[in-house]
C-alpha positions, 0 to 999 in steps of 0.5 A: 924754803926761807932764809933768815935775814937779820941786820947783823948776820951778813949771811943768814943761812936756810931756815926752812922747816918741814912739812906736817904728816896728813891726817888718817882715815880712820874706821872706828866701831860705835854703838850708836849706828845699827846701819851704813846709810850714813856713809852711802851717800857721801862717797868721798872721806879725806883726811886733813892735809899737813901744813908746809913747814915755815921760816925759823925752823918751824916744822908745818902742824900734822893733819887731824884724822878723819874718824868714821863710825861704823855698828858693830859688827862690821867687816872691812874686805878687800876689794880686789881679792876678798880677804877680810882685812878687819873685823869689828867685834866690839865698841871702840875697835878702830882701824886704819884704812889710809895712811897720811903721807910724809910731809917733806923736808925743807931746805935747812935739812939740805946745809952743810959746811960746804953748801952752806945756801941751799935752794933744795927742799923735798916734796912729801909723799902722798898718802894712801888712797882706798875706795869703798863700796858700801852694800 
């Protein structure tokens, strides 16, 4: 939330810009792995969360995606019912397993002709969370 104040605009208005996408975890087939040692022991993989939005109108910078590599040959289950979610069949074959969240609104979104000083603002939504076994 930020309001513009300038020396000869008695009331500046709301100025606050939005907030940034997250990044996602994204699941990509590599050559150069034969095995899912790498990812045993690291347990947890996050994404790059959006940056808040900022004065001027100025939408906050999207996360960047988290890659992770995997051989060929790869498949991805469910872990609650089983069904195979994807299967990597050749180099490059990517997949998304978590979804970044929706940055939110600021308060420039919440003006009109009658609320012309809005206080609101939105909070985004949090991205998708999975957990992985690795066998």
């Amino acid at each position: 939330m930020a309001f513009r104040r300038e020396k000869f605009v008695p009331r500046g208005g709301p100025s606050g810009g939005d907030g940034g996408r997250g990044g996602d975890v994204v699941i990509v087939a590599t050559e150069g792995y034969n095995t899912l040692l790498h990812l045993r022991f690291n347990p947890e993989h996050k994404a790059e969360r959006g940056r808040h939005g900022e004065g001027s109108n100025r939408t906050g910078a999207d996360g960047h995606r988290h890659k992770l590599g995997v051989p060929v040959g790869t498949m991805i289950y469910d872990q609650e019912t089983g069904q195979l979610l994807h299967d990597f069949t050749e180099a490059g074959d990517k997949y998304i397993v978590c979804k970044g969240g929706r940055g939110g609104r600021g308060n420039a979104r919440f003006a009109t002709a009658v609320h012309q000083a809005p206080t609101e603002h939105e909070e985004g939504n949090r991205g998708r969370s999975a957990s992985c076994v690795w066998n």
